[in-house]
Biopython code that builds the backbone (N, CA, C, O; Angstrom):
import numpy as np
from Bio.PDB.StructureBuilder import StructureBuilder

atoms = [
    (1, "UNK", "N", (9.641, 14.943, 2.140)),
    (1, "UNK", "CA", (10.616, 13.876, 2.204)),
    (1, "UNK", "C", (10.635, 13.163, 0.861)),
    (1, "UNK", "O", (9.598, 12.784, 0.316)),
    (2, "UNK", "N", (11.839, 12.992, 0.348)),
    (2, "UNK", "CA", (11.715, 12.270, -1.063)),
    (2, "UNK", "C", (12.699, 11.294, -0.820)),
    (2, "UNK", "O", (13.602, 11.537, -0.019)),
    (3, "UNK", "N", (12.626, 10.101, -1.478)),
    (3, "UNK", "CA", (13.403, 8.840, -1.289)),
    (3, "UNK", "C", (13.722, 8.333, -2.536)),
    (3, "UNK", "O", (13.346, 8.992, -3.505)),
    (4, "UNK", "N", (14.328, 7.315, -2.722)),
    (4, "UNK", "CA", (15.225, 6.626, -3.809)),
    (4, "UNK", "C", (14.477, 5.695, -4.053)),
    (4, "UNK", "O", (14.756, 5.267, -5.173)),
    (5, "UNK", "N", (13.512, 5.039, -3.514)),
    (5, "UNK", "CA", (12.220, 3.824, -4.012)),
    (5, "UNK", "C", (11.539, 4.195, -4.740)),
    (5, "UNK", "O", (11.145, 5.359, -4.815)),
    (6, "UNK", "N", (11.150, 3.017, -5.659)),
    (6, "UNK", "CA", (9.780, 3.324, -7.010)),
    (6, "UNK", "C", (9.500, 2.244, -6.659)),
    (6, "UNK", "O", (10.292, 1.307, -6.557)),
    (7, "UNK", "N", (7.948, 2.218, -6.347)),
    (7, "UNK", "CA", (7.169, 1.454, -6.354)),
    (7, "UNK", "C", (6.423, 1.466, -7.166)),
    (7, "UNK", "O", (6.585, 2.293, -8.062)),
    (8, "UNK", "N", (5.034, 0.367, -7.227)),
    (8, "UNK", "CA", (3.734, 0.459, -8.786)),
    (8, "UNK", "C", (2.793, 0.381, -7.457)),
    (8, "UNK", "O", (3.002, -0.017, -6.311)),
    (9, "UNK", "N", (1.519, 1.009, -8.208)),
    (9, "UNK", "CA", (0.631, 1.455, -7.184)),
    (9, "UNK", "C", (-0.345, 0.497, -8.468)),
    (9, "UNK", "O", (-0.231, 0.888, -9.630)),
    (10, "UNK", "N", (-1.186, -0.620, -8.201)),
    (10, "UNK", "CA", (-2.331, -1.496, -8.560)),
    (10, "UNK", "C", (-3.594, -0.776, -8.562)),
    (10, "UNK", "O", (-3.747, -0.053, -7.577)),
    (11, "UNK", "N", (-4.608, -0.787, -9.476)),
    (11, "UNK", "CA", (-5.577, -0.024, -9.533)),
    (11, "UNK", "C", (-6.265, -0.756, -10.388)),
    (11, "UNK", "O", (-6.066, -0.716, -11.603)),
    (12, "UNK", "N", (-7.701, -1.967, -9.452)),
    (12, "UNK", "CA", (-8.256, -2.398, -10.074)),
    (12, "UNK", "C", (-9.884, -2.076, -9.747)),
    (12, "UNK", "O", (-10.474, -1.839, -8.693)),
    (13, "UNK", "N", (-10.409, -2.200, -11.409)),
    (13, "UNK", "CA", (-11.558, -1.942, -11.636)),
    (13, "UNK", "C", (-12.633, -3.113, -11.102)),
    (13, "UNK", "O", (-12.332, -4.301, -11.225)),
    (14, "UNK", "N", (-14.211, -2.604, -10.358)),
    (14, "UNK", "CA", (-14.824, -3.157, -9.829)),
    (14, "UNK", "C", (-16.357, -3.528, -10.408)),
    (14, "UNK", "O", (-16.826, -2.710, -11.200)),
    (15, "UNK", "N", (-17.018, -4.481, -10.134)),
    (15, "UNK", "CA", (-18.416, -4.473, -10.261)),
    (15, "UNK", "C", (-18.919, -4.811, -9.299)),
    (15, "UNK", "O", (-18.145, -4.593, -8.367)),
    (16, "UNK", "N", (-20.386, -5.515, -8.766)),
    (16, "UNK", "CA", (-21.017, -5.761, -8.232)),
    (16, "UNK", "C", (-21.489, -6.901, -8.294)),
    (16, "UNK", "O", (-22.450, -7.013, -9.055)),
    (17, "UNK", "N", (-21.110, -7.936, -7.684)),
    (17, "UNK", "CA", (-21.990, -9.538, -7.339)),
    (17, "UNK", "C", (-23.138, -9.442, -7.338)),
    (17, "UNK", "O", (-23.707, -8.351, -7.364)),
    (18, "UNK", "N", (-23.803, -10.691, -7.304)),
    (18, "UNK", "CA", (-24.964, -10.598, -7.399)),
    (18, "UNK", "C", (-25.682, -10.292, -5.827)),
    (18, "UNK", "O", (-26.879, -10.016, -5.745)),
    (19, "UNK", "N", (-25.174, -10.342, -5.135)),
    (19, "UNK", "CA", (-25.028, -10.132, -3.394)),
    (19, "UNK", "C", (-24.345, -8.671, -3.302)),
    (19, "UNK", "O", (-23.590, -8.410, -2.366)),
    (20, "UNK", "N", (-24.623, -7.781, -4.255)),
    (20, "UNK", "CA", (-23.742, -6.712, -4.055)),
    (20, "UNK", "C", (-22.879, -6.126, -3.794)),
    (20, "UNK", "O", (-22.809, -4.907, -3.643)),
    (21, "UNK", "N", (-21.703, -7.279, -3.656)),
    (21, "UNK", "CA", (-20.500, -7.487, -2.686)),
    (21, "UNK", "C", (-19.112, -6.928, -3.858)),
    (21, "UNK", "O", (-19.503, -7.251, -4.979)),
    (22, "UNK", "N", (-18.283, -6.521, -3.927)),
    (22, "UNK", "CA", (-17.255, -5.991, -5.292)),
    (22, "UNK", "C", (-16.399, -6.998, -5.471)),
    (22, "UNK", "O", (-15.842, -7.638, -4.579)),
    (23, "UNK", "N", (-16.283, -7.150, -6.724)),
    (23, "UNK", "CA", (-15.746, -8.107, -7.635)),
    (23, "UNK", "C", (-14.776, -7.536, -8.345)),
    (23, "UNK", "O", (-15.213, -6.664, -9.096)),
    (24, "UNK", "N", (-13.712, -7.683, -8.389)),
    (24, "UNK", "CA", (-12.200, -7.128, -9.307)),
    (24, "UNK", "C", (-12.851, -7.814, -10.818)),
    (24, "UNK", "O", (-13.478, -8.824, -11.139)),
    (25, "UNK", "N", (-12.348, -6.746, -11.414)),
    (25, "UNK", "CA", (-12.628, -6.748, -13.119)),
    (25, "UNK", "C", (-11.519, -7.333, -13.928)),
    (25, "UNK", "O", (-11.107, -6.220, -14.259)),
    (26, "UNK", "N", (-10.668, -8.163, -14.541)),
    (26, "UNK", "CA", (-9.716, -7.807, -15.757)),
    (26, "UNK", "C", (-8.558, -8.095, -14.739)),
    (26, "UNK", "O", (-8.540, -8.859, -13.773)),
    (27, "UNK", "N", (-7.275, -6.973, -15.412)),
    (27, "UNK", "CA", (-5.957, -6.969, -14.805)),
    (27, "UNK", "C", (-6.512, -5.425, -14.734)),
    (27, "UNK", "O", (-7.272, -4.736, -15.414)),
    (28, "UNK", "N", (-5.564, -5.213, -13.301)),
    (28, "UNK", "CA", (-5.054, -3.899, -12.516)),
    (28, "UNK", "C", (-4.515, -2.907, -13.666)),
    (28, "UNK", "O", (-4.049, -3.313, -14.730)),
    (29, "UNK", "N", (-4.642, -1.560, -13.308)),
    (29, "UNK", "CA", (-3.923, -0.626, -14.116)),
    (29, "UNK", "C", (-2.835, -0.098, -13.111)),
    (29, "UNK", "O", (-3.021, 0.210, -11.934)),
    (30, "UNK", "N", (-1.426, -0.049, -13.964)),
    (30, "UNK", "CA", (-0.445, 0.189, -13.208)),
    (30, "UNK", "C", (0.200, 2.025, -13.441)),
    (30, "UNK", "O", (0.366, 2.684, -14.467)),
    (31, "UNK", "N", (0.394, 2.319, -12.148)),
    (31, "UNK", "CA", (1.454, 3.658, -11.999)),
    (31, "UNK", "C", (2.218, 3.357, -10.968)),
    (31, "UNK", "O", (2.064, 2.890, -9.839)),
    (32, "UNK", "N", (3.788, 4.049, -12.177)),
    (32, "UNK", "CA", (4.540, 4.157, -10.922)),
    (32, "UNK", "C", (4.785, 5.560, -10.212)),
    (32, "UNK", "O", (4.624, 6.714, -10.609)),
    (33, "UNK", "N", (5.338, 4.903, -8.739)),
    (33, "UNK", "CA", (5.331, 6.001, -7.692)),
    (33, "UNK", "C", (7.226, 5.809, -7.381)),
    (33, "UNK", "O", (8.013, 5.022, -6.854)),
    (34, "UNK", "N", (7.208, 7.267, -8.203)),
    (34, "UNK", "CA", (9.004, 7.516, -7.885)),
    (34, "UNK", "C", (9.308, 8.224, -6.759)),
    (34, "UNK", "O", (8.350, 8.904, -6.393)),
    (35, "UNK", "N", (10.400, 8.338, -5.982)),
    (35, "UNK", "CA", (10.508, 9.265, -5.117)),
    (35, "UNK", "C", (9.913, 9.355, -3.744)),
    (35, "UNK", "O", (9.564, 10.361, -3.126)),
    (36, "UNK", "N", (9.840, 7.198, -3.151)),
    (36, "UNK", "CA", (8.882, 7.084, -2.363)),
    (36, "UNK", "C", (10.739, 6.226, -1.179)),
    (36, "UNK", "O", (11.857, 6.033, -1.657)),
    (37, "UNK", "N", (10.375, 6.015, -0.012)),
    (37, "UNK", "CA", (10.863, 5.941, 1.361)),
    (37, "UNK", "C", (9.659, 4.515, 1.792)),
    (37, "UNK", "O", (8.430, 4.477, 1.843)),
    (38, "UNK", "N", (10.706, 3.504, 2.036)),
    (38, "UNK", "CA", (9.875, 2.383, 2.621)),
    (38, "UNK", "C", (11.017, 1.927, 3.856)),
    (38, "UNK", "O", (12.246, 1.979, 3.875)),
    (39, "UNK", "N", (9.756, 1.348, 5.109)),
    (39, "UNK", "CA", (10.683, 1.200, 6.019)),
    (39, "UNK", "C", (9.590, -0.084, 6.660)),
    (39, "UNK", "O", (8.434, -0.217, 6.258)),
    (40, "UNK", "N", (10.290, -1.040, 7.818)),
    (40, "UNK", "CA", (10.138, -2.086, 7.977)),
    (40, "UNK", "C", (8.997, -1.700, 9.329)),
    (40, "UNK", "O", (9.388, -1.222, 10.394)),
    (41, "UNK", "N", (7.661, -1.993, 9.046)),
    (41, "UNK", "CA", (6.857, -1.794, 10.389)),
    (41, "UNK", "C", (6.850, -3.133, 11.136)),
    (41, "UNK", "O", (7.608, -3.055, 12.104)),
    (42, "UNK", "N", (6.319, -4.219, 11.042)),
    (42, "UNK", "CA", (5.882, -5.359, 12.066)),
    (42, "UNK", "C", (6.223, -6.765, 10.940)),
    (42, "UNK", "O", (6.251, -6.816, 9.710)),
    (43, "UNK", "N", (6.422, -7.667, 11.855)),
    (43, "UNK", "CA", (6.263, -9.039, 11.442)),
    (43, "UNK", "C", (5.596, -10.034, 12.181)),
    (43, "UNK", "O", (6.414, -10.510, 12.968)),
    (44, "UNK", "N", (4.555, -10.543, 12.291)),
    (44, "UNK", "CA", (3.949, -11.513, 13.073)),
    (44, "UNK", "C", (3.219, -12.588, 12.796)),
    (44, "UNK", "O", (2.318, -12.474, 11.965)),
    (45, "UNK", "N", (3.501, -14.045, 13.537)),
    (45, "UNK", "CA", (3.228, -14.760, 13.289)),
    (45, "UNK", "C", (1.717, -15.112, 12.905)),
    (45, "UNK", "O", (1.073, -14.586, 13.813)),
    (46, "UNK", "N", (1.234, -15.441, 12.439)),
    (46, "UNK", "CA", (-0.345, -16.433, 12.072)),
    (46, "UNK", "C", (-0.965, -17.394, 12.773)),
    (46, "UNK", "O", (-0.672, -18.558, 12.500)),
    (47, "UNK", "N", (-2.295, -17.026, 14.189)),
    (47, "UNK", "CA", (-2.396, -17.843, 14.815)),
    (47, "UNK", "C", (-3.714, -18.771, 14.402)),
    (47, "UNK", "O", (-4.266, -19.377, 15.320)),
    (48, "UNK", "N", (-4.203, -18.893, 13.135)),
    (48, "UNK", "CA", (-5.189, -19.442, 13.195)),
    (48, "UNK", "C", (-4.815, -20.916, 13.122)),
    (48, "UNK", "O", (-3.657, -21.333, 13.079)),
    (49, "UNK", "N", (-5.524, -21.394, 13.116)),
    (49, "UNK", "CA", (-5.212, -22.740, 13.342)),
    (49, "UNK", "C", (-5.115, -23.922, 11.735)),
    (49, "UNK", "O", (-5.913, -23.849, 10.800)),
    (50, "UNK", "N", (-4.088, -24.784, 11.810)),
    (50, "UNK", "CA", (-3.605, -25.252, 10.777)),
    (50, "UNK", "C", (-3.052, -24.271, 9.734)),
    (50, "UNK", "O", (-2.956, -24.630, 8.560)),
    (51, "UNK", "N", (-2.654, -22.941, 10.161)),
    (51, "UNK", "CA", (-1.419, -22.100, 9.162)),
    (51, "UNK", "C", (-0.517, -21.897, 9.660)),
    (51, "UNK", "O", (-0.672, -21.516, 10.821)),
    (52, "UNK", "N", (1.044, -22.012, 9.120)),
    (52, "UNK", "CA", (1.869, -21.738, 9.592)),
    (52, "UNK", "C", (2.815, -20.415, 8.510)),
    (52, "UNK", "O", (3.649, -20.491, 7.608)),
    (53, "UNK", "N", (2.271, -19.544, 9.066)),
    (53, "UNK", "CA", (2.907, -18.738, 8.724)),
    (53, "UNK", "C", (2.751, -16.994, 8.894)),
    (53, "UNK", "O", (1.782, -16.624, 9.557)),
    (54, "UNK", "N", (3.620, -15.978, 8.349)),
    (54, "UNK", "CA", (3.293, -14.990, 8.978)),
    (54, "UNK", "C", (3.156, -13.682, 8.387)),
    (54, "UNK", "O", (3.379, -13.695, 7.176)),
    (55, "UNK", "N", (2.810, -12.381, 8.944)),
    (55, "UNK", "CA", (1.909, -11.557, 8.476)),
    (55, "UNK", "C", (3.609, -10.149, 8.298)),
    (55, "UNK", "O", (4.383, -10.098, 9.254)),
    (56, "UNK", "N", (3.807, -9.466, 7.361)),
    (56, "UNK", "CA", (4.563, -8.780, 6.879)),
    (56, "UNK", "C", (4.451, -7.712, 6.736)),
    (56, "UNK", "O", (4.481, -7.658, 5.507)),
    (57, "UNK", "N", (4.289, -6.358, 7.194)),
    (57, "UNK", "CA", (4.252, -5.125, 7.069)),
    (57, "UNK", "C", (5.453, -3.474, 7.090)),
    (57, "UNK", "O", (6.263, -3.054, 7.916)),
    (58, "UNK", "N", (5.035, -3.032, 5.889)),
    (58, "UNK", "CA", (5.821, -1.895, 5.912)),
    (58, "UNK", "C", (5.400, -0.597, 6.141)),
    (58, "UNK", "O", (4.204, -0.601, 6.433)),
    (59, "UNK", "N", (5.785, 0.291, 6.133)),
    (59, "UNK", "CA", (5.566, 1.450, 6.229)),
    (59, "UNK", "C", (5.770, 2.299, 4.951)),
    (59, "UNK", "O", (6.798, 1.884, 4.416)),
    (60, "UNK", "N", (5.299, 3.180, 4.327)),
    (60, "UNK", "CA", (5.423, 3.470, 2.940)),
    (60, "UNK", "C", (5.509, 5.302, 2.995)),
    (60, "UNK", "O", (4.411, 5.846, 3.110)),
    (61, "UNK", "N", (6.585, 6.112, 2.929)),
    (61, "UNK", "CA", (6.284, 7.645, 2.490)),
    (61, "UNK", "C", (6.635, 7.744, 1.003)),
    (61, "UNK", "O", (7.487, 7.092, 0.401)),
    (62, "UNK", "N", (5.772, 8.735, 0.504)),
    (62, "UNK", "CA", (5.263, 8.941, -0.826)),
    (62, "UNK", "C", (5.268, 10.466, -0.720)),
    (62, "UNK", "O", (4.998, 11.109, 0.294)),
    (63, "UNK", "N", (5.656, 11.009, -2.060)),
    (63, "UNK", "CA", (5.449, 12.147, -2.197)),
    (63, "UNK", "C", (3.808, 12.824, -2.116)),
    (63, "UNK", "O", (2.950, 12.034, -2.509)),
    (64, "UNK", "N", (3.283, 14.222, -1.642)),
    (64, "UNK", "CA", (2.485, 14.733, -1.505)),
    (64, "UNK", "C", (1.510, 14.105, -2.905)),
    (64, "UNK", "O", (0.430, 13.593, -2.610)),
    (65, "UNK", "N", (1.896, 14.156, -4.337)),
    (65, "UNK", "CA", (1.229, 13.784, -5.273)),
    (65, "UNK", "C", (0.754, 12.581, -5.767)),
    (65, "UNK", "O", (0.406, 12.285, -6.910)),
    (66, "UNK", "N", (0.798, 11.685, -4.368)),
    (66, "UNK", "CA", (0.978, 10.319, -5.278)),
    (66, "UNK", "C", (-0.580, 10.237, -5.224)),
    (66, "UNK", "O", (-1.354, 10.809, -4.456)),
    (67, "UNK", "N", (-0.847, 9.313, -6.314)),
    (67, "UNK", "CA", (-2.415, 8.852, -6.048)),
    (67, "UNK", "C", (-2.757, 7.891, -5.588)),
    (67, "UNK", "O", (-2.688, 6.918, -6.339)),
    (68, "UNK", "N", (-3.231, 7.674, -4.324)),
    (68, "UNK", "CA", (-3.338, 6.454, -3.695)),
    (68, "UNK", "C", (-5.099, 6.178, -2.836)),
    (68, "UNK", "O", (-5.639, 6.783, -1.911)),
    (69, "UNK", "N", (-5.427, 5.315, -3.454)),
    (69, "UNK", "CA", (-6.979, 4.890, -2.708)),
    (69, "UNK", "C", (-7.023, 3.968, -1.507)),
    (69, "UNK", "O", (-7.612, 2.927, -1.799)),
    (70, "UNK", "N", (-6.616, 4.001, -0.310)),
    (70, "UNK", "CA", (-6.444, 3.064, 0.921)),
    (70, "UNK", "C", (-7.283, 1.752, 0.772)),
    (70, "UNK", "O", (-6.846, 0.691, 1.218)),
    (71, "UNK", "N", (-8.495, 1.833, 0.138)),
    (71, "UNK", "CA", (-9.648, 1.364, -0.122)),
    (71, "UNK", "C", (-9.707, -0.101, -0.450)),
    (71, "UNK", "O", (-10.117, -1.172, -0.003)),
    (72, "UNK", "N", (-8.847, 0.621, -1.840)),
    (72, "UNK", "CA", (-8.756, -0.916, -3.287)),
    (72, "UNK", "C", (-7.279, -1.070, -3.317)),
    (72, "UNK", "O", (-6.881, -2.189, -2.996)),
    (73, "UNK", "N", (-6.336, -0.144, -3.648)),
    (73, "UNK", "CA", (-5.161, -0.027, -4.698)),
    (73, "UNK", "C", (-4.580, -1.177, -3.533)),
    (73, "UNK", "O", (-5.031, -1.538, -2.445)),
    (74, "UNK", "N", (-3.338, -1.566, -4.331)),
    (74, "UNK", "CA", (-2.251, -2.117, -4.201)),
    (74, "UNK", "C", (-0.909, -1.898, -4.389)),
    (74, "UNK", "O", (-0.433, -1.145, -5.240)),
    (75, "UNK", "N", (-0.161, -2.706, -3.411)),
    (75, "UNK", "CA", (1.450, -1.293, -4.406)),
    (75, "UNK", "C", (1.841, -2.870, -4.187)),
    (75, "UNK", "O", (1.354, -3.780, -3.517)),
    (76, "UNK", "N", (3.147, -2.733, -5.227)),
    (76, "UNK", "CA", (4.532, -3.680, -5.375)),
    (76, "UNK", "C", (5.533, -2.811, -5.258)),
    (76, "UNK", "O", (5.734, -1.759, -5.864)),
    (77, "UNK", "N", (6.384, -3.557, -4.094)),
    (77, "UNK", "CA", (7.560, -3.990, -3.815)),
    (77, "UNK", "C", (8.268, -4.695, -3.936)),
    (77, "UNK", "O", (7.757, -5.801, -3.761)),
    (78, "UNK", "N", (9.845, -4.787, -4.284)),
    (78, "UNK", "CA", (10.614, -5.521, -4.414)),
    (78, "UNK", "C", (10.127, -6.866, -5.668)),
    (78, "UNK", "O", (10.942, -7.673, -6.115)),
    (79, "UNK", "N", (8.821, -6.836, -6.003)),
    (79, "UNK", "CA", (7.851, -7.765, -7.034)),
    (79, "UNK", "C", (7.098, -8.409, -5.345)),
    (79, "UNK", "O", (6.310, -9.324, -5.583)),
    (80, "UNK", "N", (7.182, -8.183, -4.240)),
    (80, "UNK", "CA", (6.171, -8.641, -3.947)),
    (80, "UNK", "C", (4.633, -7.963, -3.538)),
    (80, "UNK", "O", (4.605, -6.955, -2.830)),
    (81, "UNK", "N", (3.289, -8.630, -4.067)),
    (81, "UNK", "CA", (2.569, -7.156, -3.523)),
    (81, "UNK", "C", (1.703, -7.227, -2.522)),
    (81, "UNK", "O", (1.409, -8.336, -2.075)),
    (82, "UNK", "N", (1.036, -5.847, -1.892)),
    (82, "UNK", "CA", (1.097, -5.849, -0.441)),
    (82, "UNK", "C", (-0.411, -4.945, -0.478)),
    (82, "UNK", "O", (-0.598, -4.074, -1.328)),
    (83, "UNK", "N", (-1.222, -5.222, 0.354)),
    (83, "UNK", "CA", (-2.673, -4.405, 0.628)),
    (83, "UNK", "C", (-2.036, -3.091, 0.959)),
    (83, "UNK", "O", (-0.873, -2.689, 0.924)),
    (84, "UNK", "N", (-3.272, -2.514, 1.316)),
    (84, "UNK", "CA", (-2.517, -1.347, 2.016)),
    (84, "UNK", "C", (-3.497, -1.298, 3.360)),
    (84, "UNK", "O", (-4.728, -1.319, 3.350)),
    (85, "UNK", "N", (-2.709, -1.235, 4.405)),
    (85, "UNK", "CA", (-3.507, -1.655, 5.743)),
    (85, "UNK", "C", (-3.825, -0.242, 6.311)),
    (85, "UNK", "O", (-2.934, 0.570, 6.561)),
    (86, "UNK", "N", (-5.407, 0.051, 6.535)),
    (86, "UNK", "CA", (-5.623, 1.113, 7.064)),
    (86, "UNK", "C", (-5.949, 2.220, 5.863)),
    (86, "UNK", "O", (-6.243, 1.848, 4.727)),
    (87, "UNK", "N", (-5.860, 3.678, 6.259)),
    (87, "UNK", "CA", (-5.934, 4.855, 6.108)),
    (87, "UNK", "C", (-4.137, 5.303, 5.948)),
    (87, "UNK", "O", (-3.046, 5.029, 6.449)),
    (88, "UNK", "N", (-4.775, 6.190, 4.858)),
    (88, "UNK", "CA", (-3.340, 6.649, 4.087)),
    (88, "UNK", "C", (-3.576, 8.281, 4.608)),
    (88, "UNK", "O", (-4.298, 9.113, 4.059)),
    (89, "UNK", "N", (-2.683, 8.476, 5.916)),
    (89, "UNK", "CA", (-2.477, 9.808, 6.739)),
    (89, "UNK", "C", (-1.584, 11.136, 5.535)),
    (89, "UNK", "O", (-0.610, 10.890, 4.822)),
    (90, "UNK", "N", (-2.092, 12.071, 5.621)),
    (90, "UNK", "CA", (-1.015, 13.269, 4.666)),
    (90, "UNK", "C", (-0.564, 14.154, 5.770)),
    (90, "UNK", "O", (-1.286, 14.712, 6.597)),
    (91, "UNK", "N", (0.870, 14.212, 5.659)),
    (91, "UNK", "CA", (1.629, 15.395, 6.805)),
    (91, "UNK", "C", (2.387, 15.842, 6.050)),
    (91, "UNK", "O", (2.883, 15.386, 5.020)),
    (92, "UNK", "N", (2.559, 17.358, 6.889)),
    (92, "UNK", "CA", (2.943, 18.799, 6.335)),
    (92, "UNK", "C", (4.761, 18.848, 6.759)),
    (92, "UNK", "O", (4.959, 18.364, 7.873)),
    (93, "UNK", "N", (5.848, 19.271, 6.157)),
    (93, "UNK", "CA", (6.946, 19.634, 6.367)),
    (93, "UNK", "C", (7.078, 20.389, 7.709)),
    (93, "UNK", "O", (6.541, 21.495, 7.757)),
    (94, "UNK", "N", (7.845, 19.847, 9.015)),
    (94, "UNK", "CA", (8.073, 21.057, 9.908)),
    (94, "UNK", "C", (8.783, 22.385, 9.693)),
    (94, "UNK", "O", (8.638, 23.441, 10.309)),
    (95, "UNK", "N", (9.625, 22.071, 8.624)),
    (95, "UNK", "CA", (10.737, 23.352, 7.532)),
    (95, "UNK", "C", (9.955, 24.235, 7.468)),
    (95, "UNK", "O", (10.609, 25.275, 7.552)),
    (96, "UNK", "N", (8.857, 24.467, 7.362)),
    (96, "UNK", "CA", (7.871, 25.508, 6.481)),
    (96, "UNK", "C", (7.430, 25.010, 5.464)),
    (96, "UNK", "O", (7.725, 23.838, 5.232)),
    (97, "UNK", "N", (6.541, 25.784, 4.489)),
    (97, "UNK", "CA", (5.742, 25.708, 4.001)),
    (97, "UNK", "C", (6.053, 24.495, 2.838)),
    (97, "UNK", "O", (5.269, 24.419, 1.892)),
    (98, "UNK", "N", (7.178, 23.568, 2.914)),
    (98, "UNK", "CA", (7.291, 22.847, 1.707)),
    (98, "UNK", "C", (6.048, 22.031, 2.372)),
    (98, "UNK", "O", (5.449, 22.252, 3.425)),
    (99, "UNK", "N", (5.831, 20.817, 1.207)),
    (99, "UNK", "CA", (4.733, 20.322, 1.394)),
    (99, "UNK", "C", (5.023, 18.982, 1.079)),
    (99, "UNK", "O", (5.326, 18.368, 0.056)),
    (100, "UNK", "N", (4.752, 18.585, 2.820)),
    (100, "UNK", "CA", (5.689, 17.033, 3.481)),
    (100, "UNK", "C", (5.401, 15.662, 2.210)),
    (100, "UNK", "O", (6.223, 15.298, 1.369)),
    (101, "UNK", "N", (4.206, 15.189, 2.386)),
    (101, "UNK", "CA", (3.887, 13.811, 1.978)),
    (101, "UNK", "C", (2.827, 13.039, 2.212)),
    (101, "UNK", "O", (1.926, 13.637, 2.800)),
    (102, "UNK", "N", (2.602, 11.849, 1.942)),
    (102, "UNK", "CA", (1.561, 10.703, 2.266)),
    (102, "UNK", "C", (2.171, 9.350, 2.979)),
    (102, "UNK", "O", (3.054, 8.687, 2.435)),
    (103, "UNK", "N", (1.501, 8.956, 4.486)),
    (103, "UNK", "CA", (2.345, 7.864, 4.609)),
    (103, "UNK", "C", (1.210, 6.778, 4.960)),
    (103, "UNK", "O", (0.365, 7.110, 5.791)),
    (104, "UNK", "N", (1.146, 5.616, 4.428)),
    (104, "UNK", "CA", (0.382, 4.544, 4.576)),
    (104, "UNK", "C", (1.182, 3.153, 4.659)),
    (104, "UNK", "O", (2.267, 2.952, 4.114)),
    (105, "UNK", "N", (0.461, 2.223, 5.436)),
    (105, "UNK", "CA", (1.355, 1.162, 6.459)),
    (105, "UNK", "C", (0.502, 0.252, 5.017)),
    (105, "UNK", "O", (-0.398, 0.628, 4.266)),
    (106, "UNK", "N", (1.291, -1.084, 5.096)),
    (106, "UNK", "CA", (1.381, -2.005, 3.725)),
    (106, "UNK", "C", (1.393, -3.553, 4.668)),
    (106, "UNK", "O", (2.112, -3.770, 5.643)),
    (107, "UNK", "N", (0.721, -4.189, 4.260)),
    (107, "UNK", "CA", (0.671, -5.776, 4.659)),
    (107, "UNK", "C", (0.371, -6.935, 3.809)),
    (107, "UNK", "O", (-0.430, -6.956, 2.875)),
    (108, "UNK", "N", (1.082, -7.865, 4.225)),
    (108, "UNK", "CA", (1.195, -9.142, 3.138)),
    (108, "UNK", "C", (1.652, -10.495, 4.198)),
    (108, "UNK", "O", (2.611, -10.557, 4.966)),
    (109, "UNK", "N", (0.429, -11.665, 3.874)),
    (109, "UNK", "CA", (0.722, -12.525, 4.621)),
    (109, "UNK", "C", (1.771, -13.329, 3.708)),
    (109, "UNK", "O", (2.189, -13.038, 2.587)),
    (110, "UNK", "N", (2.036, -14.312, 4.440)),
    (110, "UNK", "CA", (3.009, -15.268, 3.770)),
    (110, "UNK", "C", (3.007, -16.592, 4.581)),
    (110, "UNK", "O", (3.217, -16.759, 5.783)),
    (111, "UNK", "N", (2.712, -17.492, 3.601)),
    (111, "UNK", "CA", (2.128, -18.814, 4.151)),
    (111, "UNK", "C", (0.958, -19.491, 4.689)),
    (111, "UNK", "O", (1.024, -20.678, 5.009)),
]
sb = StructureBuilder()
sb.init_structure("model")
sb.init_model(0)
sb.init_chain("A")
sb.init_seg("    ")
for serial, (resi, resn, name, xyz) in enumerate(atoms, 1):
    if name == "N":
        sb.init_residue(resn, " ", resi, " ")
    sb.init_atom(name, np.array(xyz, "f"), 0.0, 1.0, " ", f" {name:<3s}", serial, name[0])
structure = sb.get_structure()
């Protein structure tokens, strides 16, 4: 599946706290991802208490090659940017042997 979206995929470098816990380094290194399909997964409100506001998620297909770490990376959209929620699944073309893609779900609170 190939699409008309370019997104930037965030790729930042890490160390170790003194609690061993990872610490972002510097500024992110950026690639873009051409030839990617975004579609609207969930919107829901924020119930903790004293926030008002709410939680934003997409759905993201990417070509088979993209490089993506579920882990750390980050992608931008539209300039706004978004975790990547979960595990980044790879599926195969039902056509035959072309070779389908990567699809990973994207979240961003707001407010």
């Amino acid at each position: 599946m190939s699409g008309n979206t370019t997104l930037t995929r965030l790729r930042w470098s890490y160390t170790a706290d003194v609690y061993g816990d990872p610490q972002r380094l510097g500024t992110p290194a950026s690639t873009v991802l051409v030839g990617c399909s975004v579609s609207p997964r969930m919107s829901s409100d924020l119930t903790e208490p004293g926030r008002n506001g709410i939680m934003v998620g997409l759905t993201v297909y990417t070509p088979a090659s993209a490089d993506i770490d579920a882990a750390t990376d980050q992608i931008v959209y539209r300039g706004d940017t978004y975790d990547i929620d979960g595990d980044v699944g790879r599926w195969e073309s039902p056509y035959g042997s072309r070779i389908g893609g990567l699809e990973f779900s994207l979240r961003r609170a707001i407010g």
